[in-house]
N, CA, C and O of each residue as an XYZ file, in Angstrom:
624
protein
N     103.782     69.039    166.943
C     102.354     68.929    166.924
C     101.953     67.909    165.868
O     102.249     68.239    164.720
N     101.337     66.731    166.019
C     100.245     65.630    165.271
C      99.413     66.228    165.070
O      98.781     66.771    165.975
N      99.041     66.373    163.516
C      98.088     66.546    163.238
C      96.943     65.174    163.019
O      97.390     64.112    162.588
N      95.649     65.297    163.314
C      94.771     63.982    162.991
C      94.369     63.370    161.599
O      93.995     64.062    160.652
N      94.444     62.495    161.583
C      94.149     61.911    160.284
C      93.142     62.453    159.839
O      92.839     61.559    159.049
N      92.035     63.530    159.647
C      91.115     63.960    159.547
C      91.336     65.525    159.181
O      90.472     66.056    158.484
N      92.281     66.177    159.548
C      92.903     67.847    159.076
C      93.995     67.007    158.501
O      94.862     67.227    159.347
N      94.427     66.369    157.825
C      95.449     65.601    156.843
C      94.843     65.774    155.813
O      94.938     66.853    155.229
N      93.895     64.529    155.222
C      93.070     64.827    154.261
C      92.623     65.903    153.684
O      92.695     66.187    152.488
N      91.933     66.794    154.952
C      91.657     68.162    154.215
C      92.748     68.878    154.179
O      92.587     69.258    153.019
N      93.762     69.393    154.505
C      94.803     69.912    153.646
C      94.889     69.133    152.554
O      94.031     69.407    151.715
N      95.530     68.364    152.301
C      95.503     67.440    151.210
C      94.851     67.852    150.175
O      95.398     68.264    149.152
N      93.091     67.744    150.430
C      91.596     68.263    149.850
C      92.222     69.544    149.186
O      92.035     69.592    147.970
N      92.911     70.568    149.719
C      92.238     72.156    150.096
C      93.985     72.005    148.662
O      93.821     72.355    147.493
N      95.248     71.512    149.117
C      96.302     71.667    148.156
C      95.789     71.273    146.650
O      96.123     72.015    145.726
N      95.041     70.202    146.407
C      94.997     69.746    145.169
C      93.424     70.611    144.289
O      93.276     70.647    143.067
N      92.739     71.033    145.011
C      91.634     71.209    144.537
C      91.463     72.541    143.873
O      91.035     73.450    144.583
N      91.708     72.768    142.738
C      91.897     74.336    142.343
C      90.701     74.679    141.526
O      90.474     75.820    141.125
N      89.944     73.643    141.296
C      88.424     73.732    140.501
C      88.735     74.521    139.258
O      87.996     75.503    139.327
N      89.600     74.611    137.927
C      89.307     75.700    136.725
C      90.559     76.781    137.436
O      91.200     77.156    136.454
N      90.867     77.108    138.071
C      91.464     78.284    138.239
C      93.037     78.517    137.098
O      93.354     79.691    136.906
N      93.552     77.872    136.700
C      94.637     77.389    135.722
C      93.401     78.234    134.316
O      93.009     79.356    133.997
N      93.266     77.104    133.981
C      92.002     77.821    132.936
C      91.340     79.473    132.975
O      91.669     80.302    132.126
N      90.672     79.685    133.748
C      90.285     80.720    133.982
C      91.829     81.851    133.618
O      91.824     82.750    132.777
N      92.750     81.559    134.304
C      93.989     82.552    134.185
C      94.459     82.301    132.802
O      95.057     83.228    132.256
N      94.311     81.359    132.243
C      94.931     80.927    130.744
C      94.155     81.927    130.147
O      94.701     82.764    129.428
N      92.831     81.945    130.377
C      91.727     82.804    129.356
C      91.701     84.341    129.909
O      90.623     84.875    129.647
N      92.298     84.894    130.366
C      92.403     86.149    131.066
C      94.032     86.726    129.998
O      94.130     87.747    129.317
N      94.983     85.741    130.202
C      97.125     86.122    129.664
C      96.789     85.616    128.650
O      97.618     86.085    127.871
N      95.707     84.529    127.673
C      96.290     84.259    126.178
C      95.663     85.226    125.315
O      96.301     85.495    124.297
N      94.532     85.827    125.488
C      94.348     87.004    124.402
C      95.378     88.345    124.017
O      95.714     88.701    122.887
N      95.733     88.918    125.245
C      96.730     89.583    125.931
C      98.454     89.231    124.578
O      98.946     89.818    123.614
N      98.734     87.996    125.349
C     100.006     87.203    124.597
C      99.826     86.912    122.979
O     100.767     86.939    122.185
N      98.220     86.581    122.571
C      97.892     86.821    121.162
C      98.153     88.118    120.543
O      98.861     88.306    119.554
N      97.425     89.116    121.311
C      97.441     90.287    120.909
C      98.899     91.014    120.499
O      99.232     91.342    119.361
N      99.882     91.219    122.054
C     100.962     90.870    121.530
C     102.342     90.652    120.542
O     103.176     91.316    119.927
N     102.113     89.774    120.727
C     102.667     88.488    119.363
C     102.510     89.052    117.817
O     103.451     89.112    117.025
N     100.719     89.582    117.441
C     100.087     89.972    116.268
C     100.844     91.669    116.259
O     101.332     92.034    115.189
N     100.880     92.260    117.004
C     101.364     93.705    117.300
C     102.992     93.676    116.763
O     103.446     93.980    115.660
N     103.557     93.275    117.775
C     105.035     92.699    117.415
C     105.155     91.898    115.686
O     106.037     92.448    115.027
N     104.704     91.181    115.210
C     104.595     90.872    113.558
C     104.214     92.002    112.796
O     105.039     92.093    111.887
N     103.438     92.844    112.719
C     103.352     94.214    112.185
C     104.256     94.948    112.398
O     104.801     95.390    111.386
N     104.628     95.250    113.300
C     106.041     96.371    113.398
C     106.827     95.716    112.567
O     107.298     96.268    111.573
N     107.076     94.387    112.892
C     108.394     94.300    112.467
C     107.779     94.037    110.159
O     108.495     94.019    109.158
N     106.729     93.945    110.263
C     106.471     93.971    108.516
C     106.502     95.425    107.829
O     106.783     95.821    106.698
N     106.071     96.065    109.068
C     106.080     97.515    108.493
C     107.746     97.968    108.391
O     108.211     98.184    107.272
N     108.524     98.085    109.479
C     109.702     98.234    109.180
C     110.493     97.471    108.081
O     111.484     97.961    107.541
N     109.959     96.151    107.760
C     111.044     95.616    106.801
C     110.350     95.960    105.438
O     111.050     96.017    104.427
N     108.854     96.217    105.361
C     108.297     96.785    104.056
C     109.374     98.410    103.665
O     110.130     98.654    102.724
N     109.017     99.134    104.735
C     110.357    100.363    104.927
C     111.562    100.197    104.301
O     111.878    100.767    103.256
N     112.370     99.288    105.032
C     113.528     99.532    104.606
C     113.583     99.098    103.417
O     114.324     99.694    102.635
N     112.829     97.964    102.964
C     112.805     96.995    101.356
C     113.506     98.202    100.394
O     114.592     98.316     99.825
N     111.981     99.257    100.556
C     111.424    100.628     99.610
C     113.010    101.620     99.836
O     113.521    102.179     98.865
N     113.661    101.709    101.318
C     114.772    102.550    100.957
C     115.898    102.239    100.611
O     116.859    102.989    100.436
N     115.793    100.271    100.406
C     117.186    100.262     99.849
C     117.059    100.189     97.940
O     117.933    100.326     97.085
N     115.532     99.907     97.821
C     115.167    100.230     96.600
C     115.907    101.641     95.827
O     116.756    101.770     94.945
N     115.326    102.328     96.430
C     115.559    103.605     95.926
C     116.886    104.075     96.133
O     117.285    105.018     95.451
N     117.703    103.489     97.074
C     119.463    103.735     97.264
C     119.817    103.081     95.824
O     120.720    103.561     95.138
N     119.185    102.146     95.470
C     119.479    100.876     94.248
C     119.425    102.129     93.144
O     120.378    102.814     92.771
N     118.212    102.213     92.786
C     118.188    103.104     91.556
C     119.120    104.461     91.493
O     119.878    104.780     90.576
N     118.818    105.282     92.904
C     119.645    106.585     92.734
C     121.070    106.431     92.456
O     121.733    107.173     91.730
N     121.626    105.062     93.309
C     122.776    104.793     92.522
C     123.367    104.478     90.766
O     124.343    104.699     90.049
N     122.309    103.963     90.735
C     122.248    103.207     89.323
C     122.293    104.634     87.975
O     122.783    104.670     86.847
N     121.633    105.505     88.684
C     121.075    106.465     87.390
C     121.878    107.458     88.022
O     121.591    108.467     87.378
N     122.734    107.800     88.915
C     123.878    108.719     89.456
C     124.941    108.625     88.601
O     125.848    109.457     88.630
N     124.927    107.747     87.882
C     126.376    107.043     86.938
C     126.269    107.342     85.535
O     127.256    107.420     84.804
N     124.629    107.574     84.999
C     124.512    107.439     83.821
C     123.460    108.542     83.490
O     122.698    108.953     84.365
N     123.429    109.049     82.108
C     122.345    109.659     81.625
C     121.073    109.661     81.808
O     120.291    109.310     80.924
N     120.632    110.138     83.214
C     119.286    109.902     83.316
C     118.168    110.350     82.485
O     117.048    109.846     82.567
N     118.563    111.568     81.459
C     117.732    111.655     80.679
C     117.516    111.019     79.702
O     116.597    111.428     78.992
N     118.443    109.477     79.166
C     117.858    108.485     78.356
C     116.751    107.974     78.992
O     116.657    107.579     80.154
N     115.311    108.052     77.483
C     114.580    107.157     78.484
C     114.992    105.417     78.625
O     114.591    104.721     79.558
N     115.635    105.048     77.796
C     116.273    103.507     78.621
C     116.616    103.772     79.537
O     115.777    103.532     80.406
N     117.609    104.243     79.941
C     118.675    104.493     81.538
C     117.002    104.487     82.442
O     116.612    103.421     82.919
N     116.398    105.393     82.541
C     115.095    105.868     82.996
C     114.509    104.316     83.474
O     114.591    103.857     84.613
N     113.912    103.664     82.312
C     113.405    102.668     82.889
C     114.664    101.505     82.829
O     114.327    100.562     82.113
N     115.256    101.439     83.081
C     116.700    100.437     83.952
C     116.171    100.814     85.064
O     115.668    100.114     85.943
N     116.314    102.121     85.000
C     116.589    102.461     86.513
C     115.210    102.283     87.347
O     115.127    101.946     88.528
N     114.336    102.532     86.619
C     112.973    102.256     87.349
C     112.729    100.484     87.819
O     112.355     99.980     88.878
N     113.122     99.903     86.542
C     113.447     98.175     86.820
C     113.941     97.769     88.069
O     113.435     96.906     88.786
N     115.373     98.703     88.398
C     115.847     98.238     89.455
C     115.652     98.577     90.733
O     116.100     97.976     91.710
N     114.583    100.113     90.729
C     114.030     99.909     92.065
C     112.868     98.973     92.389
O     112.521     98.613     93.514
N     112.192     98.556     90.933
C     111.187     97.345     91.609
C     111.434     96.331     91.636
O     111.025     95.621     92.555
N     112.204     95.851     90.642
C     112.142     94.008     91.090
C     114.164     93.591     91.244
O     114.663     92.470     91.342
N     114.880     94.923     91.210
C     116.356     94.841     91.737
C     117.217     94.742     90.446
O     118.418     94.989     90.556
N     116.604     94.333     88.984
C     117.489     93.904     88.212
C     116.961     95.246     87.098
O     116.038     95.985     87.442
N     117.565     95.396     85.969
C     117.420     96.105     84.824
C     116.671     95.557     83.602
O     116.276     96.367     82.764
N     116.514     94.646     83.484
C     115.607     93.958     82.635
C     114.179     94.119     83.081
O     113.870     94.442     84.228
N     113.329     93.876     82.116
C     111.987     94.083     82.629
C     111.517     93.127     83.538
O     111.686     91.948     83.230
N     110.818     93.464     84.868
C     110.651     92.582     86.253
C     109.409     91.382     86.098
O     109.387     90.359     86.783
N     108.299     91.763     84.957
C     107.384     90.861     85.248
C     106.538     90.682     86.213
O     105.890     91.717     86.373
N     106.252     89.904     86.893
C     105.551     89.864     88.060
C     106.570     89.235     88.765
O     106.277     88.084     89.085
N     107.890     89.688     89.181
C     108.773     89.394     89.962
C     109.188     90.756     90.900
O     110.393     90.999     90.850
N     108.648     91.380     91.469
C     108.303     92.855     92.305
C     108.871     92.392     93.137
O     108.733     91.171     93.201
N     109.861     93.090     94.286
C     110.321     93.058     95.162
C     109.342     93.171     96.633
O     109.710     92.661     97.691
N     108.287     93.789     96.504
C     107.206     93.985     97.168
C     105.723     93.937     96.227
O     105.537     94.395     95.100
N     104.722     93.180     97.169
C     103.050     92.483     96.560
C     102.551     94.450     96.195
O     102.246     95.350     96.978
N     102.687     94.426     94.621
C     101.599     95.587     94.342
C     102.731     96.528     94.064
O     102.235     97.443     93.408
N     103.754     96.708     94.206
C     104.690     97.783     93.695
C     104.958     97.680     92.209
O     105.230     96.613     91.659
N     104.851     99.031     91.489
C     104.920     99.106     89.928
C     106.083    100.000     89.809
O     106.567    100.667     90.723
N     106.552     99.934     88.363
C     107.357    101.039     87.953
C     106.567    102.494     87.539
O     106.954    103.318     86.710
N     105.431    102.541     88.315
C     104.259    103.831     87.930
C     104.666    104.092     89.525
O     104.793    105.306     89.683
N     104.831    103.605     90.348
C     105.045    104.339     91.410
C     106.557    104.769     91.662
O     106.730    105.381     92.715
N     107.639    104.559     90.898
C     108.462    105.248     91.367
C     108.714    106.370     90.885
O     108.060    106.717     89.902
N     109.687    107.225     91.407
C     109.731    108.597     91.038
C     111.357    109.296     90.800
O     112.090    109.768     91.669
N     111.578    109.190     89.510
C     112.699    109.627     88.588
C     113.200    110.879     88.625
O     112.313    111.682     88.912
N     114.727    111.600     88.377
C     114.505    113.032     88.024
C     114.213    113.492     87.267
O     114.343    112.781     86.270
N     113.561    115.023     86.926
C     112.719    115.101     86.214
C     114.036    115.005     84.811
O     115.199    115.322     85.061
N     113.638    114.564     83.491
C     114.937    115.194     82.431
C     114.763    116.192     81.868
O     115.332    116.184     80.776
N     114.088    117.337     82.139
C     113.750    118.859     82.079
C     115.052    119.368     82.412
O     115.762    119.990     81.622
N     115.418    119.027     83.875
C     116.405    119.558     84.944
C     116.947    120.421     84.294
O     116.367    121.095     83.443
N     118.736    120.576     84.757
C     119.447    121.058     84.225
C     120.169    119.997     83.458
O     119.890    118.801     83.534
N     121.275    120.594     82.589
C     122.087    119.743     82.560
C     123.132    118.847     82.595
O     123.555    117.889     81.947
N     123.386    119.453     83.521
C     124.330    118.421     84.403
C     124.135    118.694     86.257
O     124.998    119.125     87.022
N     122.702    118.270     86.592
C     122.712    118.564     88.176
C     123.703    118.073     88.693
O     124.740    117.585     88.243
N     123.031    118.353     90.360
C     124.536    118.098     91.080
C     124.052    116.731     91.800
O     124.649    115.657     91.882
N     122.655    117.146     92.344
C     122.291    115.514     92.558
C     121.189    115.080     91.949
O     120.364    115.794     91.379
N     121.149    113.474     92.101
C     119.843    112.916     91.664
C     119.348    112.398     92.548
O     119.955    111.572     93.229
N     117.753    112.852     92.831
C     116.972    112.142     93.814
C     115.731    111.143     93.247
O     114.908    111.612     92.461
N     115.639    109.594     93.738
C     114.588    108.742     93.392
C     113.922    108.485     94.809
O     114.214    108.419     96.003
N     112.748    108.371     93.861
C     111.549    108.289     95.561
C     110.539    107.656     95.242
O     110.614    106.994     94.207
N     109.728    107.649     95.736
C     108.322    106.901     95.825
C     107.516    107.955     95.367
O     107.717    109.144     95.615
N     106.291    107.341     94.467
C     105.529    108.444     93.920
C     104.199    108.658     94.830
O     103.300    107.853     94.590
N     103.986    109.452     95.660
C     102.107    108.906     96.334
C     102.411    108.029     97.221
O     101.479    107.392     97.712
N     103.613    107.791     97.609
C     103.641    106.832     99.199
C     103.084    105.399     98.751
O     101.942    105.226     98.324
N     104.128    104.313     98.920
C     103.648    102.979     98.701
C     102.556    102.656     99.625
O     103.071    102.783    100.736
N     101.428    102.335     99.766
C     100.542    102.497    101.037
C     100.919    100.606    101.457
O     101.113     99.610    100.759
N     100.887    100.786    102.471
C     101.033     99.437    103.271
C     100.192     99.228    103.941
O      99.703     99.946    104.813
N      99.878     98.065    103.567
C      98.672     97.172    104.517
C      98.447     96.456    105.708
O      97.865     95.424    105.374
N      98.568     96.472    106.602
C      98.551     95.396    107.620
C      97.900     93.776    107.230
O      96.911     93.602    106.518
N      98.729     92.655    107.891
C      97.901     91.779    108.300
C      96.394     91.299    108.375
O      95.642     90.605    107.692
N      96.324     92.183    109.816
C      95.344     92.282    110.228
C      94.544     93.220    110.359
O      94.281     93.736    111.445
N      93.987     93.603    109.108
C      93.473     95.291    108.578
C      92.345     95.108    109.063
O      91.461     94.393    108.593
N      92.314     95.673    109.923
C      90.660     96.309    110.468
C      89.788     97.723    109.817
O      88.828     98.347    110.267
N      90.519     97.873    108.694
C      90.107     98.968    108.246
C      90.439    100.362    108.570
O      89.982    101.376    108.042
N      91.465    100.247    109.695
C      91.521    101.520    110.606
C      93.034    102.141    109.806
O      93.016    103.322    109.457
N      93.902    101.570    109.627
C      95.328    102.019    109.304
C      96.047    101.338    108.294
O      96.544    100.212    108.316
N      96.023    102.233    107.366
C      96.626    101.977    105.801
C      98.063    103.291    106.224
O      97.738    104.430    106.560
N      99.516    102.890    106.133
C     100.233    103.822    106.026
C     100.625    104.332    104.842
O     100.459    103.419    104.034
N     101.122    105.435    104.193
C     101.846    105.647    103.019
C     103.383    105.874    103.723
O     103.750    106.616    104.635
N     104.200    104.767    102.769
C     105.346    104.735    102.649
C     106.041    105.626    101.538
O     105.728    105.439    100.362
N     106.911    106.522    101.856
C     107.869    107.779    100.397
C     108.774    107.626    100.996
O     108.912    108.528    101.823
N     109.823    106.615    101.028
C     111.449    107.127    100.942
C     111.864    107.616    100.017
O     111.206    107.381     99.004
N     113.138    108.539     99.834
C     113.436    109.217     98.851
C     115.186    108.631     98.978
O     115.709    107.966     99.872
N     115.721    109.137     97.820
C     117.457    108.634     98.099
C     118.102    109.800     97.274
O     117.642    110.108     96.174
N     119.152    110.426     97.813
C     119.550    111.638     96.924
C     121.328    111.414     96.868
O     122.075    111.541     97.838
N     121.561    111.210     96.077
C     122.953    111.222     95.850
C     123.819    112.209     94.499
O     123.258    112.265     93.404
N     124.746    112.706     94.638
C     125.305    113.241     94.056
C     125.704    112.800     92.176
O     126.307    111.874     91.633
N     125.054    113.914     91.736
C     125.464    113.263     90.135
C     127.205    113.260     89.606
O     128.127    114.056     89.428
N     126.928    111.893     89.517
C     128.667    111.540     89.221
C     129.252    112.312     87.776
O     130.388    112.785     87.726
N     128.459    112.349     86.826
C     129.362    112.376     85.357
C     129.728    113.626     85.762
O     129.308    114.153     86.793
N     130.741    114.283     84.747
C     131.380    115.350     84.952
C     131.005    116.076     83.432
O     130.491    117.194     83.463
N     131.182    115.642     82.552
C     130.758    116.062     81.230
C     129.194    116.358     80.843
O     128.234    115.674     81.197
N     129.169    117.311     80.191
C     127.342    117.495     79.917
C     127.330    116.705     78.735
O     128.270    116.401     78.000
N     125.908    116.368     78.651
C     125.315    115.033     77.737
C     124.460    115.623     76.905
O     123.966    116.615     77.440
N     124.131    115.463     75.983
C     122.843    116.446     74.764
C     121.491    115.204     75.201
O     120.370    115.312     74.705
């Protein structure tokens, strides 16, 4: 079957002519793919704010599992090294924006004396912020880390 030079054209017409429709669908899938994208970056800040805080506190409970936690030096070593990783005083070198050595949480040196474990944690939940805070969701972050007290000898 020939078609006439005249239903040529208009197919032709009718294939190329999409008036906006590209556009229109762009503005329908890119808020969507924004949205997304912004969703997916929060999870993954909230989880790595998370784990930061529990390998923090693996840091210290280790650190003060070894030694006299009821020195208050050992105490703040150990508080040093769950915030900014080292034992010296951190400065404004924090491992995380806004974390202090007022928020972490030591055993008490009341205890006994010689427990069996020592647990360090977060004092009041590090609260974490989103990005894109709409005001709606502030989380509190409390990992805790409990490990077994190493010395064997009691300490005065």
């Amino acid at each position: 079957m020939k078609l006439t030079p005249n239903v040529r054209s208009w197919f032709s017409r009718l294939r190329r002519n999409e008036h906006g429709a590209v556009l229109a669908e762009l503005a329908i899938v890119l808020p969507i793919l924004i949205l997304l994208v912004g969703v997916t970056a929060e999870f993954g800040r909230f989880f790595y704010t998370y784990s930061t805080l529990a390998k923090a506190t693996r840091a210290g409970a280790r650190y003060i599992s070894s030694r006299n936690y009821k020195s208050s030096s050992v105490r703040d070593e150990a508080a040093n090294m769950v915030v900014c990783g080292k034992t010296t005083d951190c400065g404004s070198e924090t491992i995380l924006a806004g974390f202090d050595t007022s928020d972490v949480d030591l055993p008490d040196p009341a205890g006994p004396a010689v427990p069996a474990t020592v647990t360090v944690g977060i004092v009041d939940g590090f609260v974490y912020t989103p990005i894109f805070d709409l005001g709606l969701v502030t989380l509190p972050l409390d990992p805790s880390t409990t490990m077994r007290y190493l010395p064997t000898t009691p300490f005065g």
